[in-house]
DSSP file (Angstrom, degrees, kcal/mol; ACC not computed):
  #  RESIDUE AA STRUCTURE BP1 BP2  ACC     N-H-->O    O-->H-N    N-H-->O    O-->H-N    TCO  KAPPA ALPHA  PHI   PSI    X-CA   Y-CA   Z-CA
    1    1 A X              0   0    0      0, 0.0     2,-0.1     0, 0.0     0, 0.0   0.000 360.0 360.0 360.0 139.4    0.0    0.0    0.0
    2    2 A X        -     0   0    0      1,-0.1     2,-0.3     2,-0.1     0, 0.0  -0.360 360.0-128.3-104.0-172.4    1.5    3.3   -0.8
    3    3 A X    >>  -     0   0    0     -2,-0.1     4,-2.2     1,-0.1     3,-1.3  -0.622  38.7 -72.6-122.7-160.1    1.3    6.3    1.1
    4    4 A X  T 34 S+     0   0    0      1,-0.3     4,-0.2    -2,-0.3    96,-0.1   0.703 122.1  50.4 -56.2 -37.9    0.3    9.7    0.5
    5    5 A X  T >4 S+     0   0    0      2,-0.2     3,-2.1     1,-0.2    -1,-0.3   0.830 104.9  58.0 -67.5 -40.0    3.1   11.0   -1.5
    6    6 A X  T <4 S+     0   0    0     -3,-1.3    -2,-0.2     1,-0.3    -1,-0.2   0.954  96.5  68.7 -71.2 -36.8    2.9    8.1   -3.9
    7    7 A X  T 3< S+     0   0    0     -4,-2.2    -1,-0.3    91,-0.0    -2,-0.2   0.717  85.6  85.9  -7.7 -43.8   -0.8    9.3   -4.4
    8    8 A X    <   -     0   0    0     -3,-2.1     2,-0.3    -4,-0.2    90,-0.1  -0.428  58.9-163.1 -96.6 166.1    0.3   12.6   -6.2
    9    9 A X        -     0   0    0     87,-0.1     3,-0.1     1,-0.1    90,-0.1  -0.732  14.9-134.5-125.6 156.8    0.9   12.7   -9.6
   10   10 A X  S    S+     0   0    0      1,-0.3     2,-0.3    -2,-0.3    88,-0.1   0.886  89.0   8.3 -12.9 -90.2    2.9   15.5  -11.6
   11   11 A X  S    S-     0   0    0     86,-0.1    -1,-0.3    -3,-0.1    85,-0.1  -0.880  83.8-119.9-144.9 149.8    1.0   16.0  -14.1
   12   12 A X    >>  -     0   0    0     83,-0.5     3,-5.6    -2,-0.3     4,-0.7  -0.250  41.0 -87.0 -90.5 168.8   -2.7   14.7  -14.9
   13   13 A X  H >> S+     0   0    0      1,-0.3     3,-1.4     2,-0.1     4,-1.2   0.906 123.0  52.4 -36.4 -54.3   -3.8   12.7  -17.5
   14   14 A X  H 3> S+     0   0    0      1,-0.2     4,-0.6     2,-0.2     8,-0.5   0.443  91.1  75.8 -54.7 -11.4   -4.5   15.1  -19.7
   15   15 A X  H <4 S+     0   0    0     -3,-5.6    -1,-0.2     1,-0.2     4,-0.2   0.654 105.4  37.0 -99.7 -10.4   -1.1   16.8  -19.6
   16   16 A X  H << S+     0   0    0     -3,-1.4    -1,-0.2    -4,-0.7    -2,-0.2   0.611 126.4  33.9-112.3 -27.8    0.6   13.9  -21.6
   17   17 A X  H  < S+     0   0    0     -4,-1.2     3,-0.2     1,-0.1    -2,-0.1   0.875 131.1  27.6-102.5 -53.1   -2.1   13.1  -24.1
   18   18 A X    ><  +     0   0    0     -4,-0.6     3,-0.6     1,-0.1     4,-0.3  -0.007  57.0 157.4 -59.0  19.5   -3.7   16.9  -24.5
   19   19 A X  T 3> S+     0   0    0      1,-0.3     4,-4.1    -4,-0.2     5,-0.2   0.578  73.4  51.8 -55.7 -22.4   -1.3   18.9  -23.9
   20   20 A X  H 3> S+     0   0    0     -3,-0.2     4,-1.8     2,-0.2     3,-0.4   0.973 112.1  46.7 -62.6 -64.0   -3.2   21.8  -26.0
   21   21 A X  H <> S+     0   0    0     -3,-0.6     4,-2.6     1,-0.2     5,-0.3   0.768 105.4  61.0 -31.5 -51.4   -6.4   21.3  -24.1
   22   22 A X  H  > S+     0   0    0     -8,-0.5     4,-1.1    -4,-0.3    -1,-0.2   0.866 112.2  39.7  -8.7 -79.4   -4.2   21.4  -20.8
   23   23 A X  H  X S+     0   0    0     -4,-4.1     4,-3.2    -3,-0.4     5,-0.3   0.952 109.6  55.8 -43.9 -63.5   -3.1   25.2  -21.9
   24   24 A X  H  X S+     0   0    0     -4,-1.8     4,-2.9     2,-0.3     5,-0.3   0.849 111.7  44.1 -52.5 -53.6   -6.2   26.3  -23.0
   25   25 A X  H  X S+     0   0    0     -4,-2.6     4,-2.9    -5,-0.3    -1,-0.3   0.883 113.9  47.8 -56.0 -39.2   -7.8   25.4  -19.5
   26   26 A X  H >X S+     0   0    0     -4,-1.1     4,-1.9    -5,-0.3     3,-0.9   0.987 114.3  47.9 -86.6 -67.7   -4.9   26.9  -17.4
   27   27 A X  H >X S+     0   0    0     -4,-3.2     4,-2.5     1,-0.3     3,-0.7   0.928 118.9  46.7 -82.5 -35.1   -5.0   30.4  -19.7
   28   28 A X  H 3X S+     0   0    0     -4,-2.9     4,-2.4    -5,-0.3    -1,-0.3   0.960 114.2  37.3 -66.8 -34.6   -8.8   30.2  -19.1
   29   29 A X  H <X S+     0   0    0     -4,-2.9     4,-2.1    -3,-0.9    -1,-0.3   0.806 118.7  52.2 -78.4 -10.8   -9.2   29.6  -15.5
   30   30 A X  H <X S+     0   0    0     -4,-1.9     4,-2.3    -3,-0.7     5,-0.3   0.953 111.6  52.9 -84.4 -59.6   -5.7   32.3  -15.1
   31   31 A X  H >X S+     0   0    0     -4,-2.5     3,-2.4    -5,-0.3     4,-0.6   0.859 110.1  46.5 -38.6 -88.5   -8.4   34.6  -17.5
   32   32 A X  H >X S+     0   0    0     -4,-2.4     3,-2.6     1,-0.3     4,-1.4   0.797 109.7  57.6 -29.8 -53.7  -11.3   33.9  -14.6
   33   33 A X  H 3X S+     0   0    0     -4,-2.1     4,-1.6     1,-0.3     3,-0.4   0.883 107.7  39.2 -42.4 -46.4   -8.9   34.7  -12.0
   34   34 A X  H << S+     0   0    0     -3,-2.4    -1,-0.3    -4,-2.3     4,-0.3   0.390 113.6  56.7 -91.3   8.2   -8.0   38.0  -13.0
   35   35 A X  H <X S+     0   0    0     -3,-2.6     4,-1.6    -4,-0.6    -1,-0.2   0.742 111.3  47.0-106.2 -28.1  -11.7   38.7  -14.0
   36   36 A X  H  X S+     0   0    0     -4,-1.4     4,-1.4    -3,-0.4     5,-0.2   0.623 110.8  48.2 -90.8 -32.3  -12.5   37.8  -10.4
   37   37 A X  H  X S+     0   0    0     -4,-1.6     4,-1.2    -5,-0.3     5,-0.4   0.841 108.2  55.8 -87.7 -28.1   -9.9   39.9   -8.9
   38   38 A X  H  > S+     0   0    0     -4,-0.3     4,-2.9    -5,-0.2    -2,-0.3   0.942 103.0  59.4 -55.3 -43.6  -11.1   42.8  -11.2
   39   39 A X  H  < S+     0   0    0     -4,-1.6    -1,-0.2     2,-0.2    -3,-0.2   0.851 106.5  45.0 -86.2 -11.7  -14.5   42.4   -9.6
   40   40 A X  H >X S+     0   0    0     -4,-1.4     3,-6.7     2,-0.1     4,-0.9   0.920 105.2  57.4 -63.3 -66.6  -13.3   43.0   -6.0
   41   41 A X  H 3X S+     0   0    0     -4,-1.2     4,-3.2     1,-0.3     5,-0.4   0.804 112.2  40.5 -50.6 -43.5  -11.5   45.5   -6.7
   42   42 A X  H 3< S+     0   0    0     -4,-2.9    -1,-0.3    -5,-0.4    -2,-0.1   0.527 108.6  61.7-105.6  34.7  -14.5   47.3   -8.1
   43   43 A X  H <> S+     0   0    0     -3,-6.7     4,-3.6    -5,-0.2     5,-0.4   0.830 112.0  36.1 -71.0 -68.4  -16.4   46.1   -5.6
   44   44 A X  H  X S+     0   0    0     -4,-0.9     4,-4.2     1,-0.2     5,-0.3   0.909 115.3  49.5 -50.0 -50.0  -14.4   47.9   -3.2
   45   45 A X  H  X S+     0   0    0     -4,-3.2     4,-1.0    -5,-0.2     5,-0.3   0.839 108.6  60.9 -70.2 -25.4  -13.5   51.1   -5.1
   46   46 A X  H  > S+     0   0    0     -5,-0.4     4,-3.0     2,-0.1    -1,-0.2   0.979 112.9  36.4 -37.1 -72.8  -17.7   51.0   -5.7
   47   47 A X  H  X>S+     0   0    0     -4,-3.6     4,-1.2     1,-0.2     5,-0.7   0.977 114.5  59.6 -58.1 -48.4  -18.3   51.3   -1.6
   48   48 A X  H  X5S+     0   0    0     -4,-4.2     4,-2.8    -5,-0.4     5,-0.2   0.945 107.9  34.5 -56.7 -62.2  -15.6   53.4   -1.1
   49   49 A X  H  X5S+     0   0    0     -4,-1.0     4,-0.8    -5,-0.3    -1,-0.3   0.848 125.7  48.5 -67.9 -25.7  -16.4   56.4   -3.3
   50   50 A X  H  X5S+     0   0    0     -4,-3.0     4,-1.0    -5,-0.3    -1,-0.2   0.928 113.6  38.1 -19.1 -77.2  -20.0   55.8   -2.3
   51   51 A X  H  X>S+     0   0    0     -4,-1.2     4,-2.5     2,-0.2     5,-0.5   0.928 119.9  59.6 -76.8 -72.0  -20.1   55.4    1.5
   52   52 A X  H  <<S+     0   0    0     -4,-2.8     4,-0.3    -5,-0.7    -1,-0.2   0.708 108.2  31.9 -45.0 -25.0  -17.6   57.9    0.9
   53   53 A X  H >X5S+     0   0    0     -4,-0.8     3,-1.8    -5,-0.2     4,-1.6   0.890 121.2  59.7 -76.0 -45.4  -19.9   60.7   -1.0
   54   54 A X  H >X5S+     0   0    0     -4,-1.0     4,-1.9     1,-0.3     3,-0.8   0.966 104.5  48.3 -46.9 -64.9  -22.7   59.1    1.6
   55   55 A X  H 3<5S+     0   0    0     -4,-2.5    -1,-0.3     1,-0.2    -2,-0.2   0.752 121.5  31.6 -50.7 -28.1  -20.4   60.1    4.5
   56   56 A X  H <4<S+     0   0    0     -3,-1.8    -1,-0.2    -5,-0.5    -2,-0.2   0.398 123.7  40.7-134.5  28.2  -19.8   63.8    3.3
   57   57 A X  H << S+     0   0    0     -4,-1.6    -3,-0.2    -3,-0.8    -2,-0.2   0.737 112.0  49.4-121.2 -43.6  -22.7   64.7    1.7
   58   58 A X     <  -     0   0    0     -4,-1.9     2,-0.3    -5,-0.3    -1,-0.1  -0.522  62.1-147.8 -22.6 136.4  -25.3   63.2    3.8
   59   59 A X    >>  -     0   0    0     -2,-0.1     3,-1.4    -3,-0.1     4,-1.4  -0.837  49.2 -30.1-134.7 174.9  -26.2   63.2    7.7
   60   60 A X  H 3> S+     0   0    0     -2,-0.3     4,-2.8     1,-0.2     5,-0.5   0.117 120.6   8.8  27.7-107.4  -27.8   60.7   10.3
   61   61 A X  H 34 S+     0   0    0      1,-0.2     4,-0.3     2,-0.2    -1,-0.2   0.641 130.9  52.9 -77.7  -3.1  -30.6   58.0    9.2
   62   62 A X  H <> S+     0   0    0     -3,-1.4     4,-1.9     2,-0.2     5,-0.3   0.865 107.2  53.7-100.9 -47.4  -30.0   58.8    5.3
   63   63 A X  H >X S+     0   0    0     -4,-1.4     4,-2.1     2,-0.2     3,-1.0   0.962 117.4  36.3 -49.3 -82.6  -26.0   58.1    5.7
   64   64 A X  H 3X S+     0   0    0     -4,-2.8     4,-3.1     1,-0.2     5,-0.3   0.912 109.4  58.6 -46.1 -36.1  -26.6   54.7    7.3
   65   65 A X  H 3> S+     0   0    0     -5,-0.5     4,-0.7    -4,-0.3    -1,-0.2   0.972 112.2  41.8 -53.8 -59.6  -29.5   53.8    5.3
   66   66 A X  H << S+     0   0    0     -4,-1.9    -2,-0.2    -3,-1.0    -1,-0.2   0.585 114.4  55.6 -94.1 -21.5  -26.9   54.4    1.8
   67   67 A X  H >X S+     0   0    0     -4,-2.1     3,-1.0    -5,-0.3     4,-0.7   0.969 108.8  52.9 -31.7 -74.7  -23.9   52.4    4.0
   68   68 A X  H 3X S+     0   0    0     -4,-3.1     4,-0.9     1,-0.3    -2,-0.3   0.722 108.8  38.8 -30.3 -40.6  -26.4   49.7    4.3
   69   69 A X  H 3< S+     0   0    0     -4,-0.7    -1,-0.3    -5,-0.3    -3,-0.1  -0.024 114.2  56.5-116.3  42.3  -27.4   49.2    0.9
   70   70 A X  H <> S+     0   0    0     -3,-1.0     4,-1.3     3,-0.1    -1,-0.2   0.184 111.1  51.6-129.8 -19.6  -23.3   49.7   -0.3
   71   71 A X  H  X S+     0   0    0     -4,-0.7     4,-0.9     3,-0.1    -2,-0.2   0.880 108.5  45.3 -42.6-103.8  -22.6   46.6    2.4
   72   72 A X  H  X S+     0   0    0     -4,-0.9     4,-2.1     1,-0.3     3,-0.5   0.540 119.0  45.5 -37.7 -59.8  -25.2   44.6    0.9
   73   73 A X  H >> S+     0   0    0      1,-0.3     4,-1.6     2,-0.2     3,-0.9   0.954 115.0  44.4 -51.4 -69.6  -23.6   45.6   -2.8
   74   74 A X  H 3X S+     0   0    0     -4,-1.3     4,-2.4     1,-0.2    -1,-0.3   0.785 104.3  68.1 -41.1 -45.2  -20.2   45.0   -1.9
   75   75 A X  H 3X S+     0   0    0     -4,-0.9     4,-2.6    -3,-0.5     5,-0.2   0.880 103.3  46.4  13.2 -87.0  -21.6   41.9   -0.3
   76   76 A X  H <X S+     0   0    0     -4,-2.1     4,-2.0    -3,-0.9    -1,-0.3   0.783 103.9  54.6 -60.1 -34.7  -22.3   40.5   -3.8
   77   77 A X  H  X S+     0   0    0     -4,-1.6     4,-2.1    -3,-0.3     5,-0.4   0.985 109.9  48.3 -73.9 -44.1  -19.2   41.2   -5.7
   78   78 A X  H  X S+     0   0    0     -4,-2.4     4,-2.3     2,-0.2     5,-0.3   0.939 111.1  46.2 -65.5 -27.3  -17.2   39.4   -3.3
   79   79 A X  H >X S+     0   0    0     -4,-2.6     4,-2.5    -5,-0.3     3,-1.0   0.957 118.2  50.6 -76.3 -41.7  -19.3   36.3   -3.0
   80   80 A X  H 3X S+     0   0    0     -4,-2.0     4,-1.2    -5,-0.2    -2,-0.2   0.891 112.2  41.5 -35.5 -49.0  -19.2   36.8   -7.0
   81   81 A X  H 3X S+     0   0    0     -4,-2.1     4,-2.1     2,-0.2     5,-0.2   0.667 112.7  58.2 -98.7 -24.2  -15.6   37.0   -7.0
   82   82 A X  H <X S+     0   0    0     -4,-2.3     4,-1.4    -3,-1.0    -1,-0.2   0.888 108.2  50.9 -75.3 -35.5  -15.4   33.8   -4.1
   83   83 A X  H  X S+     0   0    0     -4,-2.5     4,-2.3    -5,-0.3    -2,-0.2   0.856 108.2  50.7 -76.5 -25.3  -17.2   31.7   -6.5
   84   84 A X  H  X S+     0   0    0     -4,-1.2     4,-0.9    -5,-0.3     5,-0.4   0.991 107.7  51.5 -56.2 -43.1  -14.8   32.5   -9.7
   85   85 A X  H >X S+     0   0    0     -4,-2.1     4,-2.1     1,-0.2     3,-1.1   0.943 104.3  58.8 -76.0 -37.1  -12.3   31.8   -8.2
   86   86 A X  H >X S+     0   0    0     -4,-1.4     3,-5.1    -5,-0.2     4,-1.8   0.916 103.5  57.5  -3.0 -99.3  -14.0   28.3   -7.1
   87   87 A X  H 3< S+     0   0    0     -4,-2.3    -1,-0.2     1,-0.3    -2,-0.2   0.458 102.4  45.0 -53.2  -2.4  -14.3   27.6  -10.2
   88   88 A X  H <X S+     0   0    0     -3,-1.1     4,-0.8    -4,-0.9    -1,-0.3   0.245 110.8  60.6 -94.1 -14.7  -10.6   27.9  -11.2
   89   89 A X  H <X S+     0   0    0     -3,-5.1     4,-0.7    -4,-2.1     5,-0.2   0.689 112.0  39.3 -80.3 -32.2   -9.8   25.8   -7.8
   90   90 A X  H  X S+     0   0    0     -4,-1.8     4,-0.5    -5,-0.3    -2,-0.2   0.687 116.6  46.2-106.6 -20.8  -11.8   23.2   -9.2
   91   91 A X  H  > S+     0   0    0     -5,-0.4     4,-1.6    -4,-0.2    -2,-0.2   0.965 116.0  49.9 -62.9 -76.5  -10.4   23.8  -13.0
   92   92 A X  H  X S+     0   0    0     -4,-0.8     4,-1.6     1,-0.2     5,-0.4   0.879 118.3  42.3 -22.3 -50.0   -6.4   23.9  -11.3
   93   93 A X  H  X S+     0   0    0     -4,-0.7     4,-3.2     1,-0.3     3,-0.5   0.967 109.2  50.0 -85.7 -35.4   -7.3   20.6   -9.5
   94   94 A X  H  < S+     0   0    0     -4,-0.5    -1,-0.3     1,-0.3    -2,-0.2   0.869 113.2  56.8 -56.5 -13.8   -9.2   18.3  -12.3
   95   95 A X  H  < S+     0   0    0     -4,-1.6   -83,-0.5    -3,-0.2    -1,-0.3   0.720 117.8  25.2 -92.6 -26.3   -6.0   19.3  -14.4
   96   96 A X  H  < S-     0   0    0     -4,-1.6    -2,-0.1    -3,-0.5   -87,-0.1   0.715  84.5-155.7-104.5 -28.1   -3.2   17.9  -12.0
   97   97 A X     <  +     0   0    0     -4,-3.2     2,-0.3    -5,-0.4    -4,-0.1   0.683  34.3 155.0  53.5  23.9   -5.1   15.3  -10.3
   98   98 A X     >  -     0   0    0    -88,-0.1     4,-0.8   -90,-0.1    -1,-0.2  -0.429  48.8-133.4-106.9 139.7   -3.0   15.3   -7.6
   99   99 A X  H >> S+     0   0    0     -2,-0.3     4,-1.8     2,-0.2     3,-1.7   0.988 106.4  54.7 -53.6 -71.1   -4.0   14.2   -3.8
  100  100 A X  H >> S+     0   0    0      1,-0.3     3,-2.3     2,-0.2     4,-0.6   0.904 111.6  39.8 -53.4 -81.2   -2.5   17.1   -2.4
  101  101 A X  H 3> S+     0   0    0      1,-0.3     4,-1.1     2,-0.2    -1,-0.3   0.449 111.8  53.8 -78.9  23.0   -4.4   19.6   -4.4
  102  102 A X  H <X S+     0   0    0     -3,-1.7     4,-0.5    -4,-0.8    -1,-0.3   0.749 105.6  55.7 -65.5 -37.6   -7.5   17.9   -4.2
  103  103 A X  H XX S+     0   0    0     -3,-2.3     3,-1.9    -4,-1.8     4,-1.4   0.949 115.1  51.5 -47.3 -77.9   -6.7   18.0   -0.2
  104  104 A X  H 3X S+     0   0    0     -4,-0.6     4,-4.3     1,-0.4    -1,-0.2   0.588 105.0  43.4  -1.8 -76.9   -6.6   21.6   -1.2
  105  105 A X  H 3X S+     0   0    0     -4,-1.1     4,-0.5     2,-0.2    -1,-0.4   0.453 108.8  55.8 -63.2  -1.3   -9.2   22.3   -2.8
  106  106 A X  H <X S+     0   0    0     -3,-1.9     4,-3.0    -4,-0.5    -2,-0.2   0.763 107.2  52.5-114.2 -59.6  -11.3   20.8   -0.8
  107  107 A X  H >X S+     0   0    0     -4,-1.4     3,-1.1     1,-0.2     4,-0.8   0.990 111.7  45.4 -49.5 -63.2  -10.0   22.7    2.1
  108  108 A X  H 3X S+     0   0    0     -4,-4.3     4,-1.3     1,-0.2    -1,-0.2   0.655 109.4  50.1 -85.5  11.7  -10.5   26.0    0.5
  109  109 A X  H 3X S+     0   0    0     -4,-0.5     4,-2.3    -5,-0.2     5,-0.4   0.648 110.4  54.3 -85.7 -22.0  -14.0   25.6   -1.0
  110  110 A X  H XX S+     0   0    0     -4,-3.0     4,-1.9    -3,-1.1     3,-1.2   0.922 112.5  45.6 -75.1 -82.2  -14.7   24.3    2.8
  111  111 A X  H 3X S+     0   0    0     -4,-0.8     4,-1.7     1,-0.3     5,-0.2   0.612 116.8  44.4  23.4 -95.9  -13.1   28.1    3.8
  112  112 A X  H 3X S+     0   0    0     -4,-1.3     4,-2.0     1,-0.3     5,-0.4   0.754 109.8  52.7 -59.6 -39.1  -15.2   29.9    1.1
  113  113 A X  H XX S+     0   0    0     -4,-2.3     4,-3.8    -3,-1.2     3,-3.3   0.989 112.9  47.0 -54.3 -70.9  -18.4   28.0    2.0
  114  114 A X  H >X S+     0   0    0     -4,-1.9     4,-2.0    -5,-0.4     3,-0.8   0.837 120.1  37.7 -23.4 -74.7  -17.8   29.2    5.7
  115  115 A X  H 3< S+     0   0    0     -4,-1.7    -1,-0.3     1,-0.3    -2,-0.2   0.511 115.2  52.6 -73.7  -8.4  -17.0   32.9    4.6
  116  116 A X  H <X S+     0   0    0     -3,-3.3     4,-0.9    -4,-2.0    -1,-0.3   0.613 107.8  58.9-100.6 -20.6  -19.7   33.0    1.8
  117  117 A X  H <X S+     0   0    0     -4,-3.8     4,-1.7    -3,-0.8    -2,-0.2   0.912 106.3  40.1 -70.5 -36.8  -22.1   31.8    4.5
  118  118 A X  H  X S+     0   0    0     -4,-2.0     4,-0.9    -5,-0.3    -1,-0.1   0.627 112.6  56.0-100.8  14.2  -21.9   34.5    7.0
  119  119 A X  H  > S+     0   0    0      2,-0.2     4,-1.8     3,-0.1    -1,-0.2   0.660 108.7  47.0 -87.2 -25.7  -21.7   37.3    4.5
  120  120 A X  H  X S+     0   0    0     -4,-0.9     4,-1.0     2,-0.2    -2,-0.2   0.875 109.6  55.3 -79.1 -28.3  -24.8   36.1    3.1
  121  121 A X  H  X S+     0   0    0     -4,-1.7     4,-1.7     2,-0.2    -2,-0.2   0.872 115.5  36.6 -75.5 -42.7  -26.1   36.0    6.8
  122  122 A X  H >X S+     0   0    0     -4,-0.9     4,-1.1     2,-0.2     3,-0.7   0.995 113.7  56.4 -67.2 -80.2  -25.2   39.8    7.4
  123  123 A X  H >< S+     0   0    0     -4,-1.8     3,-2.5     1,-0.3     4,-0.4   0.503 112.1  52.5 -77.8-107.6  -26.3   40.9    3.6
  124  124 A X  H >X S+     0   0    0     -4,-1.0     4,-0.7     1,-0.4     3,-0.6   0.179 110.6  43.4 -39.9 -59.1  -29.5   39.2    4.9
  125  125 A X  H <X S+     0   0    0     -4,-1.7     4,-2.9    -3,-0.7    -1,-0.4   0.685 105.0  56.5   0.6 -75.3  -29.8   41.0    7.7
  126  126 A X  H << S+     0   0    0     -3,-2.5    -2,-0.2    -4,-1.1    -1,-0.2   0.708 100.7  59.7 -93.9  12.0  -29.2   43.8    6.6
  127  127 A X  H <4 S+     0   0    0     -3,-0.6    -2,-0.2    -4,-0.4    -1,-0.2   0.682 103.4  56.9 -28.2 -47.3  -31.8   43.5    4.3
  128  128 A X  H >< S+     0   0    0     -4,-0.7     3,-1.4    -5,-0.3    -2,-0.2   0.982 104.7  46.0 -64.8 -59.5  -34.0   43.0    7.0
  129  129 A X  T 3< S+     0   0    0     -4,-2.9    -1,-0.2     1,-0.3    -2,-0.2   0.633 109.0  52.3 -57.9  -6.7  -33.2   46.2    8.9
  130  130 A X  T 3  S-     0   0    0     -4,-0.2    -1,-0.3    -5,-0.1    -2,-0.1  -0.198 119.1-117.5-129.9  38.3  -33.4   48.4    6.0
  131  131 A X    <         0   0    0     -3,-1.4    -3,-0.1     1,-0.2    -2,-0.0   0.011 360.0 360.0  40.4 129.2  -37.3   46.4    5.5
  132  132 A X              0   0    0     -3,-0.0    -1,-0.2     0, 0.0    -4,-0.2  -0.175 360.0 360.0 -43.6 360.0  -36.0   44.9    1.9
């Protein structure tokens, strides 16, 4: 019986008989990545210059109220941006086959589940408070 290291592979099936297909997957799921990191980042730069006009243009129940609903936005591009990248954890691992990043992956979809559950639990929330 072997043990865990004898488990991993290199390089996956695919890498030896497809090698094109291989590429073509890796530049797409590297393409999703950077589309995923593009959509924080204007996630963030959204709320900021928002919350920011909110904050110095606005006062009391009308400021929080337009906080609130720039949470909840921001909210959604990052679970958008937690699920590309998913799918490029799960592209990365079906391409190597490998123990180790299946361990991996496995681990960080368990991670994202976690962290995409209690943002959806706050975005729900505050849904609630702001009657939605």
């Amino acid at each position: 019986m072997g043990s865990l290291i004898d488990l991993q592979q290199t390089d996956g099936i695919l890498h030896g008989r497809l090698p094109w297909l291989v590429d073509t997957l890796q530049w797409a799921a590297a393409i999703i990545d950077i589309f995923a990191c593009l959509l924080l980042v204007l996630g963030a730069v959204r709320f900021i210059v928002v919350v920011g006009r909110a904050e110095i243009t606005r006062s009391g129940a009308d400021r929080v109220r337009k906080t609130n609903r720039e949470r909840i936005e921001l909210g959604r591009y990052i679970l958008a941006g937690l699920e590309l990248f998913i799918v490029t954890d799960v592209v990365h691992t079906a391409l190597s086959l490998a123990f180790s990043d299946l361990l991996f992956l496995l681990l960080l979809v368990i991670i994202r589940s976690i962290i995409s559950y209690f943002i959806e639990r706050e975005l729900d929330q505050l849904k609630k408070d702001m009657g939605e």
